[in-house]
N, C-alpha and C positions, 0 to 999 in steps of 0.2 A: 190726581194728575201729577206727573212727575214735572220737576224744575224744568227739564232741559225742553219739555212738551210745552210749558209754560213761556218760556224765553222765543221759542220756534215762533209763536201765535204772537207776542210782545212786538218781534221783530218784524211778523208782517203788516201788523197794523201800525209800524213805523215807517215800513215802505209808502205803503199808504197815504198815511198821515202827510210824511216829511215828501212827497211826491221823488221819492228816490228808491230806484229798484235794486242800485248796490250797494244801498246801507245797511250795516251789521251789526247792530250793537251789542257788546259783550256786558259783562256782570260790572263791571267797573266804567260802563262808559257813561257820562256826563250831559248835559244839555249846552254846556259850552262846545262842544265837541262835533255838534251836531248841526249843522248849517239849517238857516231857518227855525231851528226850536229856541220859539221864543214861549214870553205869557201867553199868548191866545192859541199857537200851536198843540203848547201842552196840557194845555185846557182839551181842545180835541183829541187830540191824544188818549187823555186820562178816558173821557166820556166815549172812546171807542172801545178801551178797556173794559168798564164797565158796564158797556152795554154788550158786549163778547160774554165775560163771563157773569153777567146779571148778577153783579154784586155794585154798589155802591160804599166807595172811599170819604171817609172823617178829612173834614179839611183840614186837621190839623197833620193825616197822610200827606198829602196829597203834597200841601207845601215843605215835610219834613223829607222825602226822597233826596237822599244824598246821591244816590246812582241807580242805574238800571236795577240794580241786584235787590236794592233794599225794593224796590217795585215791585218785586219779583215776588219775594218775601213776604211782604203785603198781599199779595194777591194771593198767595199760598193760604196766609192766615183766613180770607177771608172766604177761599173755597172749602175750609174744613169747616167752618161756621154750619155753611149749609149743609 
């Protein structure tokens, strides 16, 4: 699966998630940045991820995400796994 396919699926389980249908988030965007993404958001969040591409993240991911990208990245790594 290519990044940009990756970010496409990211972004909509943020619309979701953040209940906001004009949110975009690019490769460098933040959870400060993001109205509503707090601890328990991105908790859901993660766990729609996960549950999308049936893989499960190391908490030591999960709290290490400096931005959308490095998610990304993550989630890259762990589709080649399987």
């Amino acid at each position: 699966m290519k990044r940009e396919e990756i970010m496409g699926v990211v972004n909509e389980i943020a619309k979701e998630v953040f209940e906001d249908d004009e949110l975009v988030l690019t490769e460098e965007s933040v959870a400060d940045e993001v109205d509503g993404w707090d601890s328990l958001t991105h908790l859901v969040f993660i766990a729609e991820i996960e549950k999308k591409y049936k893989i499960k993240f190391l908490m030591g991911e999960i709290q290490g995400f400096a931005n959308v990208g490095e998610l990304v990245s993550t989630i890259e790594k762990h589709i080649e796994k399987n």
